[in-house]
N, C-alpha and C positions, 0 to 999 in steps of 0.2 A: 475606535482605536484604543480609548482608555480600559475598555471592558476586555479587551483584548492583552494588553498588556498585562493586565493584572491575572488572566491567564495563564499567564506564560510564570508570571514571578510563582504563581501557586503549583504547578507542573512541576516545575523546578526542584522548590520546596519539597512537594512528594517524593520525587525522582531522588532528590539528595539523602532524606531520610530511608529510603530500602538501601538506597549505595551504605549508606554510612551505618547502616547496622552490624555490621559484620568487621565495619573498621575500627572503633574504639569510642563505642558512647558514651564512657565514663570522663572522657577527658570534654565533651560537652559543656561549656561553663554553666551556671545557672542561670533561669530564665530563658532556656531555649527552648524555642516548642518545636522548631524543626533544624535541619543540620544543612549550609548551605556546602556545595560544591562546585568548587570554579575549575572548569577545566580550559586550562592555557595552550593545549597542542602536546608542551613537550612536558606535560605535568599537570596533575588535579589537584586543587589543595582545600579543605576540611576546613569550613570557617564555623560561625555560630550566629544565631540570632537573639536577638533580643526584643521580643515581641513590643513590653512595653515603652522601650522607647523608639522603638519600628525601625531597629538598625540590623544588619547584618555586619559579622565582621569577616575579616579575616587578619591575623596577623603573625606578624616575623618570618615575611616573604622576602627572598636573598630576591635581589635585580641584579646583582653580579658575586664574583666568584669572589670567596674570603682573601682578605689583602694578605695573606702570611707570605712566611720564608722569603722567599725571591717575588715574592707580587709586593711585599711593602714599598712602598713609595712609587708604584709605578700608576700607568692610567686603569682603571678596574676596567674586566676584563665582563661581557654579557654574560649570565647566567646561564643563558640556554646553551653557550659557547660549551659546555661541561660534558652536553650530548652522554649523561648518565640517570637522564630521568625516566630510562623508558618502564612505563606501565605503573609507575610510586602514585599512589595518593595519600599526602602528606596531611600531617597536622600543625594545624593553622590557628590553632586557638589561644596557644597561649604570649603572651608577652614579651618580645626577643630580651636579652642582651643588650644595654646600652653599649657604644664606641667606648672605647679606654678614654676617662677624665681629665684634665690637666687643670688642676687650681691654679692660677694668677697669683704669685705674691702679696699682691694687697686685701686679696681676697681671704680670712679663714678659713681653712678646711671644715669649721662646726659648722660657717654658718651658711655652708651649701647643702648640708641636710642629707639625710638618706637619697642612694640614688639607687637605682635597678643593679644587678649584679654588669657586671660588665666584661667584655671581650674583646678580641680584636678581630674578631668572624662577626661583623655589626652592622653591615650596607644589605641593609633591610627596610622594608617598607609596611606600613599598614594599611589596608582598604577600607573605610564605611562608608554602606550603603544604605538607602532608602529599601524595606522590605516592599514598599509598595510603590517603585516609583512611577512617576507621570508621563515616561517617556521611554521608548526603548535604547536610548541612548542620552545619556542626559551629561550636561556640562563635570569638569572637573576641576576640584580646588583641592591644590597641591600645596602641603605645608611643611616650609622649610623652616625649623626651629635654631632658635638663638642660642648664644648661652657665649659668646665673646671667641667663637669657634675654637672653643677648646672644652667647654662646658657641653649638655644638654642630649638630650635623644627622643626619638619618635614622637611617645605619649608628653612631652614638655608643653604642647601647644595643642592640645586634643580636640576632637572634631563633632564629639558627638552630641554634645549642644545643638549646634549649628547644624547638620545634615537634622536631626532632629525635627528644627522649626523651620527647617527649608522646606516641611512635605513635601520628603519626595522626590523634589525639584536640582539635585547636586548630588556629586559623589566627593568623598575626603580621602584624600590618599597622606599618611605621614611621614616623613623619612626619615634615614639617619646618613650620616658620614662622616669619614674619619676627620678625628680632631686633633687640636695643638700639633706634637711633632708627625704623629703617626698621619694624619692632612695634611700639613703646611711646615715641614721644612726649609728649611731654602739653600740655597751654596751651589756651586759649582757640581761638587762630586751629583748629587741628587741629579743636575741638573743632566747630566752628561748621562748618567747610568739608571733612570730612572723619570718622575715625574711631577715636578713643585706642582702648589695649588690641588694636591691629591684630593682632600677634600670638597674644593667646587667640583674637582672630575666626575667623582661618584656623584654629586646633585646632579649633573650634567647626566651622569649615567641612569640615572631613580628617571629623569623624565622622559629619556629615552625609551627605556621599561612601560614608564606605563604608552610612550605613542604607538607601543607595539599589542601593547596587553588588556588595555583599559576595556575596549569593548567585550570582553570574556565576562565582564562585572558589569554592562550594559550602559558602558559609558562613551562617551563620543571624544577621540582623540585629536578633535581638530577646536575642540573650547575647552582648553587647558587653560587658566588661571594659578601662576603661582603667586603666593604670600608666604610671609615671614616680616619677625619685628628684631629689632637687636641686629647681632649679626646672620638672625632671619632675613632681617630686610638690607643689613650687604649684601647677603647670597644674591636676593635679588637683582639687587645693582649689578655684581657680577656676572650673571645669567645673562643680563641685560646687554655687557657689554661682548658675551663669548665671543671671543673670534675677529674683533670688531663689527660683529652684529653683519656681517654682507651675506647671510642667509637666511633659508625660513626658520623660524627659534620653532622649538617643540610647544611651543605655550602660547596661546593668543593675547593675553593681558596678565597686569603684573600690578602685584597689591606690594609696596615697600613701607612697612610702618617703623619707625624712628630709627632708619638706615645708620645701622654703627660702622663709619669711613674711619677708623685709625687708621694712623699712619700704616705705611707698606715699606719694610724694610729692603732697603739698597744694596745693591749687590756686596758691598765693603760688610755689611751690617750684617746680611746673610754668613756669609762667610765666618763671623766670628758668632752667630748664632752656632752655627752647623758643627762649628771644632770645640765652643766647647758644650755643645752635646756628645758629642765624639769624645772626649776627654771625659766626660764624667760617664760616658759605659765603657771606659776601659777600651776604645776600640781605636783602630788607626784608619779604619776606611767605608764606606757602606756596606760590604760584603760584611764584615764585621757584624755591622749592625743588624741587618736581615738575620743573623743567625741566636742576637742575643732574645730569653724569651723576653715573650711580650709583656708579665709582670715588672718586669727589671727595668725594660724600658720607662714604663707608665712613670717609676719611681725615677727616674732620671729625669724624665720631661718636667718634672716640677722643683728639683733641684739644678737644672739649666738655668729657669729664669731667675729664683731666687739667687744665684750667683752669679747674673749678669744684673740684678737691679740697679733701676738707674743709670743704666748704661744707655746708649744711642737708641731710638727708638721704644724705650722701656719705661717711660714716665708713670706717674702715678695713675691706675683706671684703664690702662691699657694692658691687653693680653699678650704681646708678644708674639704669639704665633699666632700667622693670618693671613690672609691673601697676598698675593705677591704680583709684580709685572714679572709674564714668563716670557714675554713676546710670542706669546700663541696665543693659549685659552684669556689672559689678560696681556693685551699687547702694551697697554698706558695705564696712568692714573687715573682714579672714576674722575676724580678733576676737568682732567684734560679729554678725554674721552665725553661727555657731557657738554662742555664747551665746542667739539670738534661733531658732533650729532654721530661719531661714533657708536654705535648702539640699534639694538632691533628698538623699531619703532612702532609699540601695541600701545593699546589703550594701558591708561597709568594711574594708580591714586598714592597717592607719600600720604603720613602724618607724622608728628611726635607730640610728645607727651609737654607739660609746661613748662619743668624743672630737669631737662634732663643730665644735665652735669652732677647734680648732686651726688648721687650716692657712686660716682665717679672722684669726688675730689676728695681730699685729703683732712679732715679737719684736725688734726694736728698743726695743719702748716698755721702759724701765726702772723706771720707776716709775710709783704709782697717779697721780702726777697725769697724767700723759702718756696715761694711760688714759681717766680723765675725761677733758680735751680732746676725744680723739678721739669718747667717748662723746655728748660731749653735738653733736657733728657727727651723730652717729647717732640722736638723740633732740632733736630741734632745742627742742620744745614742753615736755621735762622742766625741773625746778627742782630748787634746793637739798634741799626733802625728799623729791623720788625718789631723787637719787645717795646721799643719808643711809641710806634705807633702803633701797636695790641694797648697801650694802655691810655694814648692817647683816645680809643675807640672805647675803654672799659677803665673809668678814672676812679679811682679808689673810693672819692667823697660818693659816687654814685649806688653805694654798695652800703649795707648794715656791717658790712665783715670782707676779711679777704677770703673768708669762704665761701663768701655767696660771690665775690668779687669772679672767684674763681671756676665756680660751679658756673656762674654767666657764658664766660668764654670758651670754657670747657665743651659745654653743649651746646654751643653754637657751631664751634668750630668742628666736632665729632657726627654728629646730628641737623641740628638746628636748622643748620647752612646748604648742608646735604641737601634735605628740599627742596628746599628752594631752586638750586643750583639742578634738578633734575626738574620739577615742575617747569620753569621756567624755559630751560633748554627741548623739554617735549612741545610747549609752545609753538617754539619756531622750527620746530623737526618733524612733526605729525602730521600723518594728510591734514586728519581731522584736529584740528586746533584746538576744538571742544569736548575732546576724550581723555584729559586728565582732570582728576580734581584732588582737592590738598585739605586735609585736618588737623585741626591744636584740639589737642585734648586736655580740660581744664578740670576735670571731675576724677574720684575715686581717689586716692593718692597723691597724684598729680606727675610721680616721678615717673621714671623711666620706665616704662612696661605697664603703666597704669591703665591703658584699654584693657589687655590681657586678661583680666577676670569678665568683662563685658562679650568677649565674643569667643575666647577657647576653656573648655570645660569640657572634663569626663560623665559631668550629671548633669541631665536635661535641665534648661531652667535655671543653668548661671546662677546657682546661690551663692559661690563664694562672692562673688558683685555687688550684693545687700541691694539691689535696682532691677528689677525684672522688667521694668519698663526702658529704661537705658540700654539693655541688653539686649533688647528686642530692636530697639531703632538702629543702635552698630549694625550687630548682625544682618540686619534687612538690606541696609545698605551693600554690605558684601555680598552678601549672597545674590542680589540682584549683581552687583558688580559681573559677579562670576558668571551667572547665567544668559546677562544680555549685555555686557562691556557699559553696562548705567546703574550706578546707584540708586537711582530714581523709580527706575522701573516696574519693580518690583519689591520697594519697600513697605514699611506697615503705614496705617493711615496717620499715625500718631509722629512719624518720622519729616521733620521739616523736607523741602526742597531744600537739595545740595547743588548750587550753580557749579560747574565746571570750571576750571580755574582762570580761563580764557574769557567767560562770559564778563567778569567785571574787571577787564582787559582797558588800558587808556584809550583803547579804538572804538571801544562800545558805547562811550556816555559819561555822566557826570552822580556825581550822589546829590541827593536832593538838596542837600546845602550850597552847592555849586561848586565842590571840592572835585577835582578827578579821581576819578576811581581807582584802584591798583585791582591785582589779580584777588580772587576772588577766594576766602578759603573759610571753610567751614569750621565755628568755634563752639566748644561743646564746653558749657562750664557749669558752676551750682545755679546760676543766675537761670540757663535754659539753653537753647540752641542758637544761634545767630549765622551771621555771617559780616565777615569782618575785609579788609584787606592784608592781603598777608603780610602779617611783620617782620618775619625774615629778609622783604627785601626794603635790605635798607647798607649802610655804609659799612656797618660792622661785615655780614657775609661778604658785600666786595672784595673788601678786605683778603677777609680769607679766600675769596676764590681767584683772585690777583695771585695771590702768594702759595696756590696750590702745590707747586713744587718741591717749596721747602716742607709745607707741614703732612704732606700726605709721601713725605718720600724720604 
């Protein structure tokens, strides 16, 4: 079977290269020694190889029809729906177009760095495959990328590391989707004449995409695995919750790493989002808007929130535009949704990073009142006896600074708690009870996105990570994650046992001391690999997930 397969990839190979001589070899990237060709039914598309890191690519393939004119803000519409592809074989080699960007007010504009040119023709995807792979239909890990859903595009969270030292064994698929206003609008008008949450649509639409397409690239559409970190790992959450989860999800399992839950602006809060976006393009309605171009817009989306700062919902480290309850695609709060087993029920792993409030809070603010303000900007609906008892939970003496004070609760409440509150909840929601497992990651940075150089990279061998050895045991972990719904399975020998979060459950026994056990979570720090009980649950998270209403709404 395997000598067979390999076959088939090298057939392919040939067959690709006499098609593709006559199409445009020059546009070929370097290092390709043959030209691969995917043909989808209603369209072929021109990718490329890369012998030595034994990838095939393809990229800046539309899964649906460009959001313009009269398609902005509605649900994206399939690609193939277009019925204009007959007999094109296209070019797939180079690099799309990110989404149109929306910096955050607290964010500088320097210090996001060069990004790809940008458009708002951007719900596209990218493929990498194993040249050689093991199977003729092999698992797929779908990468929804962060960036506070207003930031970020395709290559943000790259795959070719990983497909890399999977030999073989996984396909990456990356995506993009609309961001800040051009995704996630909110108000009335949109809601009535159009489509909030546009941005999870199109992710919703990319997985769609590939449960149709994936086996053209020799992948099997029924072991779909999505991940994402940031508001990657929302998306996931959201994914998790489409619909409220009462059918089959297009994905088997779901990787969430330091799920970003900001709050979800309320219909009052939308509302004065959406007018004055509406006031600063000069418009009086959506029709309007569909019609101004899309440069002008970009430039508006970033002078919205800087003139709504500190307004309701718009606290310090928060993006503003973001997922929403539509009572559809999101009927609740991940909150209350999580609490209620609302949600498809796949195999699951959460982590987050140690510090993750920090480069979230303010360090300006010098004192707790300065904190409050800001806070209660971030919890529009709390009162006198939440901030009592936030600080009864996080006492100033407990802290070197009200910056770390603040960075504590920050990331607890944004992240931290998130975990928990999903780990926990798959617990007692999962057939199998012993199909999620949970990670602190205590190494690299330590803040927010500090895995991120350990498992997604454009160059084999993770060297921004300075750890090849670290890189290797993450990665293995996923990668097995993806291919058999077990971290374990299939990771490197160097890579501890990851117990399942259930396994050191208070039903299962005691720690050798005679202490009872909590759930079980995997800790990765300078010291080595352990396993710990998870310290998210504890009174602080109750806390917060008591009071879900007010700060997630």
């Amino acid at each position: 079977m395997f000598l067979s397969n390999i076959a088939l990839a090298f057939s392919f190979c040939l067959t690709a290269v006499s098609l593709a001589q006559s199409y445009a070899p020059a546009t070929v990237p370097h290092n390709a020694s043959c030209v691969p060709i995917v043909d989808l039914g209603y369209v072929k598309y021109v990718g490329y190889s890369n012998r030595t890191a034994g990838i095939n690519y393809w990229r800046g393939i539309p899964y649906a029809q460009p959001p313009l004119g009269q398609l902005r803000w509605r649900k994206p519409r399939p690609i193939e729906a277009r019925n204009n592809f007959t007999g094109q074989t296209i070019d797939a080699t180079k690099i799309a177009p990110a989404c149109i960007q929306n910096i955050p007010s607290f964010i500088s504009p320097a210090s996001v760095g060069a990004v790809l040119q940008q458009s708002e023709d951007c719900l596209i995807l990218d493929v990498l495959t194993s040249i050689d792979p093991v199977t003729e239909f092999l698992p797929v890990m779908v990468q929804i990328h962060g960036g506070g859903y207003t930031l970020g595009y395709a290559e943000s969270s790259p795959g070719d590391a990983m497909v890399n030292f999977s030999n073989g064994s996984m396909i990456y698929v990356q995506i993009q989707y609309r961001l800040g206003p051009f995704g996630f609008l909110g108000g009335s008008q949109v809601a009535e004449n159009g489509a909030r949450n546009a941005g999870l649509l199109d992710q919703r639409a990319a997985l769609e995409w590939v449960q149709r397409n994936i086996r053209a690239f020799g992948g099997d559409p029924a072991k779909v695995t999505i991940w994402g970190g940031s508001a990657g790992g929302g998306s996931v959450t959201y994914q998790l919750m489409a619909g409220g989860g009462y059918d089959e999800p297009p994905f088997r399992a779901a990787i969430a790493e330091y799920p970003w839950w900001q709050p979800l602006l309320n219909e009052s809060t939308q509302e004065r989002q959406y007018y004055t976006y509406l006031t600063l393009a000069n418009c009086t309605d959506l029709d309007c808007l569909r019609s101004v171009p899309a440069k002008d817009l970009a430039a508006v989306g970033n002078r919205a929130q800087i003139a709504d700062y500190n307004g309701a919902g718009d606290g310090y480290g928060t993006f503003w535009f973001g997922p929403l309850v539509d009572g559809d695609f999101i009927q609740e709060l991940p909150s209350q949704a999580f609490q209620r087993g609302n949600y498809y029920k796949v195999p699951l792993i959460v982590d987050h990073d140690a510090y993750e409030g920090l480069v979230f809070s303010n360090v300006t603010a010098r004192t707790q009142v300065e904190t409050t303000m800001d806070a209660k900007s971030l919890f529009p609906a709390a009162g006198p006896a939440f901030f009592s008892r936030l600080y009864q939970l996080y006492p100033r003496s407990s802290y070197n600074s009200t910056f770390f004070q603040r960075q504590q609760w920050y990331g607890d409440f944004i992240i931290n708690c998130p975990t928990y509150f999903m780990a926990s909840s798959a617990v007692d929601n999962l057939y199998n009870a012993s199909s999620i497992w949970k990670l602190i990651f205590s190494q690299g940075t330590q803040l927010h996105a500090a895995t991120a150089p350990y498992l997604a990279s454009n160059i084999t061998g993770w060297p921004a990570s300075g750890n090849l050895a670290l890189s290797q045991i993450m990665s293995s972990y996923l990668i097995s994650f993806a291919v058999t719904t077990d971290p374990n399975a299939m990771k490197v020998d160097t890579a501890p046992y990851w117990p399942s979060y259930y396994e050191g459950g208070p039903a299962n026994g005691t720690l050798a001391n005679g202490e009872e056990v909590g759930f079980s979570t995997l800790d990765v720090t300078y010291g080595g690999i352990g396993v710990i009980t998870d310290p998210d649950a504890r009174a602080q998270c109750e806390f917060f997930g008591r009071n879900g209403y007010l700060i997630r709404n």
